[in-house]
C-alpha positions as CSV (number, residue, x, y, z in Angstrom):
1,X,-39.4,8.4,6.7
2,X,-40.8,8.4,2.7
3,X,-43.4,6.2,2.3
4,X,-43.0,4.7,-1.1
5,X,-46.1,4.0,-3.8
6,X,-44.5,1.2,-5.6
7,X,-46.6,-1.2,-7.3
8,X,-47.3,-4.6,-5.0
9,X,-49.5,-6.1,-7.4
10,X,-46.6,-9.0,-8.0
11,X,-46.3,-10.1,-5.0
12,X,-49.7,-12.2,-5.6
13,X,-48.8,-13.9,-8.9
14,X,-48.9,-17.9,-8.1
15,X,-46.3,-18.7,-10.5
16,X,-43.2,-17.4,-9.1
17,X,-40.9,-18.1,-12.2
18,X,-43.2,-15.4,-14.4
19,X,-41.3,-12.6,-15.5
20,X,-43.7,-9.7,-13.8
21,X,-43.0,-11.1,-10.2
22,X,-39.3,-12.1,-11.0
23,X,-39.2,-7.9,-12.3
24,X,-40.9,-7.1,-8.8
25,X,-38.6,-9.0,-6.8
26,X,-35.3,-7.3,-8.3
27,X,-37.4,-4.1,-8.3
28,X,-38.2,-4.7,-4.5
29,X,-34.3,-5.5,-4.1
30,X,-33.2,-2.4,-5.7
31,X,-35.6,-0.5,-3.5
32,X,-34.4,-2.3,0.0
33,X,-30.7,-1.8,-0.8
34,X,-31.2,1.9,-2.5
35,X,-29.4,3.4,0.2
36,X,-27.5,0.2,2.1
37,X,-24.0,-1.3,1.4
38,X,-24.1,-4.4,-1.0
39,X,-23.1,-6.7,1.5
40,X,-25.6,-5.5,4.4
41,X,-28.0,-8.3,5.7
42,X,-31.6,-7.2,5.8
43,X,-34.8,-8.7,6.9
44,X,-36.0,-11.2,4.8
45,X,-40.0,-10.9,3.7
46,X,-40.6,-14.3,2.3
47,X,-43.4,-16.1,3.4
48,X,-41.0,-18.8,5.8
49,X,-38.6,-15.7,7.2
50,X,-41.9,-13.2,7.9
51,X,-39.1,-10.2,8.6
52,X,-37.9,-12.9,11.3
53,X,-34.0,-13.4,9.6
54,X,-31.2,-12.1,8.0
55,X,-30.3,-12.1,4.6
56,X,-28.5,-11.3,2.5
57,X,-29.5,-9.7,-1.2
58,X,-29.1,-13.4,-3.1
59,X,-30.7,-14.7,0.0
60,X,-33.3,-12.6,0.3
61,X,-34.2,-12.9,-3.8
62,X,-33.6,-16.4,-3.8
63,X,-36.3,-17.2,-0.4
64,X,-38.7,-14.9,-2.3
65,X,-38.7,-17.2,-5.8
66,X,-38.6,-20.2,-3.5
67,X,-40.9,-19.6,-0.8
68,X,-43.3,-16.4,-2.1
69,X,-43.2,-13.1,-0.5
70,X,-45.4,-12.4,2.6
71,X,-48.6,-10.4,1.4
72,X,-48.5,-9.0,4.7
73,X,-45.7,-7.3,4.5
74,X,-47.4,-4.2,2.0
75,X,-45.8,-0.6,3.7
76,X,-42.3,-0.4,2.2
77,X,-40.4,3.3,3.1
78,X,-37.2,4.9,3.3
């Protein structure tokens, strides 16, 4: 397991629609799919799912815009 030092700073911007936390989301994305298949479900962090539900990538990027991504969930690895 790699422990990974990306930067989480986005994921407390308030307006969801600015471009640094709509970059952090896809980079976030690209980072939980790195080494997955494209159509591979994977727990959803936004603040409604909680790493609770499936989803897929446009699911998982769209319920981060919508609902905000849970500030909890800060120890991403590979």
């Amino acid at each position: 397991m790699k422990i990974i030092g990306m930067d989480k700073d986005w994921i407390h911007i308030k307006n969801r629609l600015d471009p640094t936390y709509v970059e952090g989301v896809e980079k976030f994305i690209e980072f939980a799919y790195a080494n997955k298949p494209l159509e591979l479900k994977i727990y959803c962090p936004c603040k409604k799912c909680v790493n609770l539900r499936y989803e897929t990538r446009n699911g998982v990027r769209e319920h981060i815009i919508i609902n905000g991504f849970n500030t909890n969930y800060i120890r991403w690895t590979i």
